[in-house]
Steps between C-alpha positions, in 0.01 A plus 500: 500500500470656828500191668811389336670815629354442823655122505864650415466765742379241785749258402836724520363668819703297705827523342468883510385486857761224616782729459568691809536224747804670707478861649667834382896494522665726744826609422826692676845523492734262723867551579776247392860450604710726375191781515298319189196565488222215376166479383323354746082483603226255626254344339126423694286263442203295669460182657213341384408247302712587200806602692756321348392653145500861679884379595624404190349834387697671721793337342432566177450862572831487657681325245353748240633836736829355524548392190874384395633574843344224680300522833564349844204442723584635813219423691140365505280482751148635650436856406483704801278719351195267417387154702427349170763586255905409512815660341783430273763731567813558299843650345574501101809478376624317823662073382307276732767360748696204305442193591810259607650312233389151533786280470630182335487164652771313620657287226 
């Protein structure tokens, strides 16, 4: 019996541990046009190995602040804090810059 529990315990260790790839989110207050204000923070995470899961971390921790009013990455880049880690910076609530309208061909 106690090596059953021991098995479970083992085998959802690293689902429990897996979950905190990206680093804490740091939020503040950014000024729109027209004196909006938006939600806006940065997200760390490392470079290592598993970086592009720590990314799409990031994003999902983004996505989940924002909620309904969208998110626009504003920037992303090496963290000038740490060698070893980089940022996602952004705004919530901000439409991502539209895209031209792609146009019919010729006829």
């Amino acid at each position: 019996m106690l090596k059953r529990n021991l098995l479970m315990l083992l085998a959802f260790l690293p689902i429990a541990s897996s979950c905190a790839y990206s680093g804490h989110m740091t939020l503040r207050e950014e000024s729109g046009s027209g004196g909006v204000q938006y939600r806006a923070g940065t997200v760390p995470y490392r470079n290592d190995s598993k970086a592009n899961s720590r990314r799409d971390d990031a994003v999902r921790k983004i996505a989940k602040y924002c909620g309904s009013d969208g998110y626009t990455i504003t920037k992303e880049g090496p963290s000038p804090y740490a060698a070893d880690s980089s940022e996602i910076r952004f705004t919530c609530g901000q439409a991502p810059a539209a895209a031209p309208a792609a146009t019919a061909p010729p006829a």
